[in-house]
C-alpha positions in Angstrom: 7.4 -0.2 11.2 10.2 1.4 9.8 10.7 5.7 10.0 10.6 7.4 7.1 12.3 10.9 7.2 10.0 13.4 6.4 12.1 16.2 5.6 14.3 15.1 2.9 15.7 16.9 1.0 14.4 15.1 -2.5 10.8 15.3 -0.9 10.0 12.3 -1.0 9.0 11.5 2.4 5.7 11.6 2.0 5.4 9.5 -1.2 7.0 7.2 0.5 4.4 7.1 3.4 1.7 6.8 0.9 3.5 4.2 -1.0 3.6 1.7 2.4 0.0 2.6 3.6 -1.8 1.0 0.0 -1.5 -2.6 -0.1 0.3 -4.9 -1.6 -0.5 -7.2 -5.2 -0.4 -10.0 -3.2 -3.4 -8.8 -0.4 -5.3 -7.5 -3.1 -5.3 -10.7 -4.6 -6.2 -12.4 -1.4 -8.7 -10.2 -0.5 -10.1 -10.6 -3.9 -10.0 -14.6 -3.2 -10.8 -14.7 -0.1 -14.9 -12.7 -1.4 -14.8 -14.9 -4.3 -15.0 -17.9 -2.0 -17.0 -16.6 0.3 -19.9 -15.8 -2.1 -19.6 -19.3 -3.8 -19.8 -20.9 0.0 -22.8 -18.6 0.8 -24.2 -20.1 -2.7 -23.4 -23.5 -1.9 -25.4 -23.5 2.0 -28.4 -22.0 0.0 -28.5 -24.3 -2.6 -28.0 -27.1 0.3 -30.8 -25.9 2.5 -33.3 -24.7 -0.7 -32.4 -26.8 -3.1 -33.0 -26.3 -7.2 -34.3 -22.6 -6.8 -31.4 -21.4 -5.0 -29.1 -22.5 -8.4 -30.8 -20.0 -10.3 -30.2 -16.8 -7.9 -27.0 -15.9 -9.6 -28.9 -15.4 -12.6 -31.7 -13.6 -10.8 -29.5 -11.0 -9.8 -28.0 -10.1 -13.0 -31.1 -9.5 -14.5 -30.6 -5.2 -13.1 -27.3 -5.5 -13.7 -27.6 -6.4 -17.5 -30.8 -4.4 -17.7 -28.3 -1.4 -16.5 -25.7 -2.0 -19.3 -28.1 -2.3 -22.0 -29.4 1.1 -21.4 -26.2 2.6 -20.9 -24.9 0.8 -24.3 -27.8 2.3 -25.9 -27.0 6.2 -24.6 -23.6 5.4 -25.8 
């Protein structure tokens, strides 16, 4: 890891900390990826060990979720 001079005289030293401890585009992306595939592998091992029902449990769970958004739509 590379030192960063802290007491410049532009004081930018600690933007420039901040700056390197976020991550990248690319991680987010991959971490992003890497859930996304995850959750459709968990889906896939229930739907292989329960069969039909387990097909419908995305829809199951957006039931609160777009129960949620309705009433917020309606309070505007």
């Amino acid at each position: 890891m590379a030192s960063v001079d802290m007491h410049s005289a532009a004081g930018t030293g600690t933007n420039q900390t901040k700056a390197a401890e976020q991550p990248s585009d690319a991680q987010t992306v991959e971490n992003i990826l890497t859930v996304i595939f995850t959750v459709l592998a968990a889906w896939g091992v229930l739907i292989a060990y329960f069969g039909y029902p387990a097909f419908f449990l995305p829809v199951l769970f957006s039931v609160p979720v777009m129960f949620v958004t309705l009433i917020r739509i309606t309070f505007g």
